[in-house]
N, C-alpha and C positions, 0 to 999 in steps of 0.2 A: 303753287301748283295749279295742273290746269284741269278744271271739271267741266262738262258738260253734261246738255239734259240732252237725253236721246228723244229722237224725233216721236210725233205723234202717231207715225208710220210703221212703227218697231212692232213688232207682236208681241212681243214678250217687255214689259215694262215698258211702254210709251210714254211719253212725259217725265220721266223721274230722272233726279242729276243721279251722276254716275261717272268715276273715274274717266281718264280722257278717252282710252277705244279699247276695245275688246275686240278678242277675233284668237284664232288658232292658226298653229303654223301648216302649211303647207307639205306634201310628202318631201320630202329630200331639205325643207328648209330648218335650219337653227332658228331657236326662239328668237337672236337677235333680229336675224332678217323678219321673222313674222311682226316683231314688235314694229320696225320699219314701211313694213309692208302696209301696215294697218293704218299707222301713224299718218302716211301719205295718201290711202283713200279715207281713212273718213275725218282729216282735220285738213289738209294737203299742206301740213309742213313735214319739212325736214328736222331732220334730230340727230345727236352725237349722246355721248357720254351715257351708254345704254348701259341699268346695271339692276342683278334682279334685289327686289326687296322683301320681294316674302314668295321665296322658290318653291314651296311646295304648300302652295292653299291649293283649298278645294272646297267646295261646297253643292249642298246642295237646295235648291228653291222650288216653289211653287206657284207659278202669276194667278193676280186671280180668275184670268181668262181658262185659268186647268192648264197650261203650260209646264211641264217639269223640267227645270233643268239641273241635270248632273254634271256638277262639271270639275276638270282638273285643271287649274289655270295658272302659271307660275305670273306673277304678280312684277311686273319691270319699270324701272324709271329711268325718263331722259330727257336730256336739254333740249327744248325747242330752240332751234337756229334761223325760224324762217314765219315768215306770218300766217296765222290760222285763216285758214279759206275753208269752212265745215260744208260738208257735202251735206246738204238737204236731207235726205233719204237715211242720214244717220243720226245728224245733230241738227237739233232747234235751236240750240244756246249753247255758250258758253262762257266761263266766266276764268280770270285769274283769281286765287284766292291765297292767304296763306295756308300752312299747315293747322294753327290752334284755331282759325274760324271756322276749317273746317268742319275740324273734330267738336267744337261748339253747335254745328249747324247740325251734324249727324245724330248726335245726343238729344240735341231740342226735337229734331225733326225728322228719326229716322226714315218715317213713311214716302218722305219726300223723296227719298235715294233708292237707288237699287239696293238688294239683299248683299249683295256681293260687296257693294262700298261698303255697308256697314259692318258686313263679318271682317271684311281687311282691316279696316280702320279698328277691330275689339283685337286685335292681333300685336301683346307690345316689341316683341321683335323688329313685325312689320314698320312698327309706328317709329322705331326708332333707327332701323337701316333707311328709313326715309330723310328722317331728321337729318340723318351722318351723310345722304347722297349731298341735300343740299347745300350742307356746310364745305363739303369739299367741294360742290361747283361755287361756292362763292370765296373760295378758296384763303 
């Protein structure tokens, strides 16, 4: 799976890895298209195989700049088709990883991640329509 650390530029959690984009859909557009939409400004790849994995999180956080945010986020995964080109202004890194490094990385090191990685990742539904996405992409 693909993680990244959001830019040092971010206001709300700068520096810290976090699932590959975040973002909200559009008036008129379906989650699919937002997940696309996102996927193409802040990694500029292409994607297929869109499917949600944990349709109704939500959470809420604190940064420690006094930052709130409430958010309601359906949670989507999909095959990158095309090579990551990270727009500056959203991503400083990124990294391929598997699933269980991750979940090791998050456990050792929550602080390091966004709040939202790590409430997805406590989530075993999520954790495990992830697991099911990527066995049926490798079919």
């Amino acid at each position: 799976m693909l993680v990244t650390r959001r830019s040092l530029g971010k206001k709300a959690w700068p520096g810290v890895w976090t699932n590959s984009v975040c973002g909200h859909p559009q008036q008129g557009e379906t989650f699919e298209q937002a997940v696309t939409r996102r996927c193409r400004f802040e990694l500029g790849v292409e994607i297929s195989d869109i499917a949600p994995v944990h349709p109704a999180f939500r959470y809420r956080a604190v940064a420690p700049n006094g930052i709130v945010e409430n958010e309601v986020c359906p949670v989507y995964a999909a095959r990158v088709v095309s090579e990551v080109q990270p727009n500056d202004d959203e991503v400083m890194d990124y990294q391929w990883v598997d699933l269980a490094t991750m979940l090791s990385a998050l456990a050792a090191t929550p602080w390091a991640f966004s709040p939202w990685m790590v409430l997805e990742a406590e989530n075993r539904d999520a954790r495990q329509a992830l697991t099911d996405f990527v066995a049926r992409l490798r079919g």
